[in-house]
C-alpha positions in Angstrom: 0.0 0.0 0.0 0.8 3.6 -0.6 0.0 4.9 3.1 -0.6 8.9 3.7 0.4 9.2 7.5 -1.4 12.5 8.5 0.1 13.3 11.9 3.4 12.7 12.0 4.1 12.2 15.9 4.9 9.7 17.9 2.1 7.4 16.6 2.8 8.2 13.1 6.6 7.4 13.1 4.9 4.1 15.2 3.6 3.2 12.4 6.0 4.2 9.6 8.4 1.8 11.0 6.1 -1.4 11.1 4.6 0.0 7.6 8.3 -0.4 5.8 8.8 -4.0 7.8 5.5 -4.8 6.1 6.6 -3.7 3.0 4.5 -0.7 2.7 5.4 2.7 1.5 4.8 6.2 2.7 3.5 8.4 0.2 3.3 11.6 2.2 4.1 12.5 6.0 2.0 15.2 7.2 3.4 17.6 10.7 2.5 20.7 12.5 5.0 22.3 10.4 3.9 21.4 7.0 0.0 21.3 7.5 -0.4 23.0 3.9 1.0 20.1 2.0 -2.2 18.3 2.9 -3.4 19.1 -0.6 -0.6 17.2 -2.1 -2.2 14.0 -1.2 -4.4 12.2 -4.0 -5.8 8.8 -4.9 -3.0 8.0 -7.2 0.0 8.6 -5.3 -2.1 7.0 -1.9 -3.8 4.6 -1.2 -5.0 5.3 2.4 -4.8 7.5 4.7 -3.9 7.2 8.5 -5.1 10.3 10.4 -3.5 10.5 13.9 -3.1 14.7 14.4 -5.3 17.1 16.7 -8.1 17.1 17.9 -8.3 20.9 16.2 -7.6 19.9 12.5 -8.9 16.4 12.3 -12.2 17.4 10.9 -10.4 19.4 8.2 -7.8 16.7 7.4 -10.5 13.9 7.6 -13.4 16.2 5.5 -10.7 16.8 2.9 -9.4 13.0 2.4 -13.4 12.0 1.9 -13.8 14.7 -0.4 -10.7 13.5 -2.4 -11.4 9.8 -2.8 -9.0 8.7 -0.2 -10.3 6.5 2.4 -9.2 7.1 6.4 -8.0 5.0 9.2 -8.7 8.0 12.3 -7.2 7.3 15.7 -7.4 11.3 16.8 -9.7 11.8 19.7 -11.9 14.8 21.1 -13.3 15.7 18.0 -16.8 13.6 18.0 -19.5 16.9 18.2 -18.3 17.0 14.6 -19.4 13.1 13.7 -22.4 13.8 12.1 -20.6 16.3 9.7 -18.2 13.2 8.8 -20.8 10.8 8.9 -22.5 13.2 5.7 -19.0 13.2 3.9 -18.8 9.9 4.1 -22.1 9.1 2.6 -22.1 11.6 0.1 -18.5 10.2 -1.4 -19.3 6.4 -1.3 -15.9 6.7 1.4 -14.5 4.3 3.8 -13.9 6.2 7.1 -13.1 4.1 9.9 -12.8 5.5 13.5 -11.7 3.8 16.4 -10.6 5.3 20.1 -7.7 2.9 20.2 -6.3 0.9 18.1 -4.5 -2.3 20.2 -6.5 -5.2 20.0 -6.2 -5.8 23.8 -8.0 -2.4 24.6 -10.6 -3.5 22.4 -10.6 -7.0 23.9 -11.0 -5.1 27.0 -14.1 -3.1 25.9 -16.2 -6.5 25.0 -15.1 -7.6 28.9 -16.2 -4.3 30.1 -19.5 -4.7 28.7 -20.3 -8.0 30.1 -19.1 -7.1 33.4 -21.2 -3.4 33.3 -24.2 -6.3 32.5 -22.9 -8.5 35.6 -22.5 -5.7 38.1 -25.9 -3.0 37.2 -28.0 -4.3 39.9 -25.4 -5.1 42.4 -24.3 -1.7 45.3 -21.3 -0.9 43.7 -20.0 2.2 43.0 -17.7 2.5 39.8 -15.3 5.1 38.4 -12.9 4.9 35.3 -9.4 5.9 35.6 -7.1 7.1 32.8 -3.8 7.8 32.7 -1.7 9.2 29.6 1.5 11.0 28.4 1.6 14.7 29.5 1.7 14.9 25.5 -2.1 13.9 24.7 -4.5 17.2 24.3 -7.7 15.7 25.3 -9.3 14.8 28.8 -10.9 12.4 28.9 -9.1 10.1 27.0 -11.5 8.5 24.0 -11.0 5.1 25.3 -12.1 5.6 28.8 -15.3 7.8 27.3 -15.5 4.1 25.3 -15.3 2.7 28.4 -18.0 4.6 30.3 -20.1 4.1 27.8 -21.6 0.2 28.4 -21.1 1.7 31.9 -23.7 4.5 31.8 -26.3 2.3 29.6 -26.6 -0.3 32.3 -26.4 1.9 35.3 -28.9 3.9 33.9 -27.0 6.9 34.3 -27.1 10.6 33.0 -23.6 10.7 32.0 -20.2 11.2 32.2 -18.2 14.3 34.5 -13.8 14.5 34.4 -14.1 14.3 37.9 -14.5 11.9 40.9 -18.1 11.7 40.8 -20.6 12.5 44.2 -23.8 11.1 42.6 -24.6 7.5 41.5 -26.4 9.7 38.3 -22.9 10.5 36.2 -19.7 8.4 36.3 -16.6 9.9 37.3 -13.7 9.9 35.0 -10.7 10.7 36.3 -8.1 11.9 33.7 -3.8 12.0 35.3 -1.1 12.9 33.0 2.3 11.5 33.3 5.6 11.6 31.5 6.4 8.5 29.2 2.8 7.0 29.9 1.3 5.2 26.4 -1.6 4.6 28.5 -3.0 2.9 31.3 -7.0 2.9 31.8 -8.7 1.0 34.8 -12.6 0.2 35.7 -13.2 0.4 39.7 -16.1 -1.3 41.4 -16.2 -0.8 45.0 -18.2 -1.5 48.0 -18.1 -1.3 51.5 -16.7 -5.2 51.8 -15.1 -5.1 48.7 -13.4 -3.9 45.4 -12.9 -5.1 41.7 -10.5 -3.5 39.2 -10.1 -4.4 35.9 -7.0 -2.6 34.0 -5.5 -2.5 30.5 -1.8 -1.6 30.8 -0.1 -0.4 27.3 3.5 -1.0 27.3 4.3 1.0 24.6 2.8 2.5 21.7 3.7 -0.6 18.9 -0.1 -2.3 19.9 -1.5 0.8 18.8 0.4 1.0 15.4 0.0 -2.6 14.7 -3.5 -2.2 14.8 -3.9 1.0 13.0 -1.8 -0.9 10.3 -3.7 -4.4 10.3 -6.9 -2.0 10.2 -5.7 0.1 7.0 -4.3 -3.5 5.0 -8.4 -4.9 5.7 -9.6 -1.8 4.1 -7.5 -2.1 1.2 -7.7 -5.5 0.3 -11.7 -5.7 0.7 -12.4 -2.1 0.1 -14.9 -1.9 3.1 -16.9 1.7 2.8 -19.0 3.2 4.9 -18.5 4.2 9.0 -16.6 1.3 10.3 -15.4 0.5 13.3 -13.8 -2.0 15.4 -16.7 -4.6 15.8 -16.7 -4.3 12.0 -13.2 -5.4 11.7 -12.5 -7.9 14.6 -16.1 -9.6 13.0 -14.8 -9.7 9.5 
C-alpha cells in the first residue's frame, strides 16, 4: 500500500516503521510544520490515509481526504460533536472512514469484557469510576478510550452521563483523567463497596499495539475495500 500518515508524531513514526517492515510505503508525511502540504495528497499517489493529528484539525484533514477519494483509518480523539458532519462526507463520497478510540486489540478486547461485566454488576451496590492515565503529551481529557469505556457503563447503570471528575452522585460516572511523562496509556474500571473492590486494567506498554492495529486495520480496508462508518466490531467480526 501507498499509506498517507497525517500526523506525523509519535504514533505516526509508530507506524511508519512497522509499515516499511510490512513492506508498505509512505506516500506523504503530514506535521505541524507542514500542514499546507495536505493538498498534495491524492488517490494515485495513496492509497490510504492514517489520520492520527489534533483534535483541532482532524475534521479538516479527515473532510478533505473524503472529499478526495481517499479512504481514512482516524485514531485522533476529542473531535466527535463533529461526527455527524463526517458521517454526511462519508455518505455523500461512497468513502471508507473508519474511526476507532484505540487501536490495540487488547484495549478492544477489553471493551467487550467491560461490557459484560457493566451487565454482571448493574444491579449489584457498587459504586464505579474509570481511571485514565496518559502522556503529558495527549490534548484531550478524557481520554477516548475511557469515554468508550464509560459508555456500556452508563447504559446499564442507567446513568445521566459522564463528568472528568471523581463523581458524588450515582447519576454521572466519574472519569478521572492523570497525565504523566512516558505513559502510552494505562485505563482501569473500579467497582467498589463497603466489603469489597474489583478493578479491571488494561496496561499499554508501549505505543507498537496501537500501530499494529492501525496498520492491520488500513491493510483490511485495502484489500476488501470496506466503505462506509466502520469501526472495530466491523473489523474484529470480519
Amino acid at each position: 500500500m501507498k499509506i498517507a500518515l497525517v500526523g506525523y508524531g509519535k504514533m505516526g513514526i509508530a507506524i511508519e516503521n512497522l509499515s516499511a517492515v510490512a513492506g508498505h510505503t509512505i506516500s506523504h508525511k503530514i506535521g505541524k510544520e507542514n500542514q499546507e502540504d495536505l493538498a498534495r495528497i491524492n488517490d494515485i499517489n495513496t492509497d490510504i490515509v492514517i489520520e492520527f493529528s489534533d483534535p483541532s484539525i482532524a475534521v479538516k484533514n479527515i473532510l478533505y481526504c473524503l472529499n478526495n477519494n481517499l479512504p481514512v483509518v482516524c485514531g485522533t480523539t476529542g473531535w466527535l460533536a463533529e461526527w455527524d458532519t463526517i458521517m454526511d462526507a462519508c455518505t455523500a463520497n461512497n468513502g471508507s472512514f473508519f474511526y476507532a478510540s484505540n487501536y490495540s486489540i487488547g484495549v478492544n478486547l477489553f471493551f467487550k469484557i467491560n461490557e459484560f461485566a457493566a451487565k454482571l454488576m448493574s444491579k449489584q451496590a457498587y459504586n464505579v469510576v474509570v481511571e485514565e492515565i496518559h502522556h503529558t503529551e495527549k490534548k484531550d481529557s478524557p481520554s477516548g478510550t475511557a469515554i468508550t469505556i464509560a459508555e456500556p457503563i452508563i447504559k446499564e447503570q442507567q446513568m445521566t452521563g459522564w463528568v472528568n471528575m471523581a463523581s458524588s452522585t450515582k447519576k454521572e460516572i466519574g472519569i478521572i483523567s492523570k497525565r504523566e511523562a512516558n505513559l502510552p496509556g494505562t485505563h482501569t474500571v473500579s467497582y467498589t463497596s463497603a466489603v469489597d473492590e474489583i478493578n479491571m486494567t488494561h496496561i499499554a506498554h508501549t505505543r507498537k499495539g496501537f500501530a499494529k492495529g492501525a496498520l492491520a486495520v488500513a491493510e483490511w480496508i485495502y484489500n476488501t475495500n470496506a466503505k462506509g462508518m466502520l469501526n472495530m466490531d466491523n473489523y474484529l467480526t470480519f
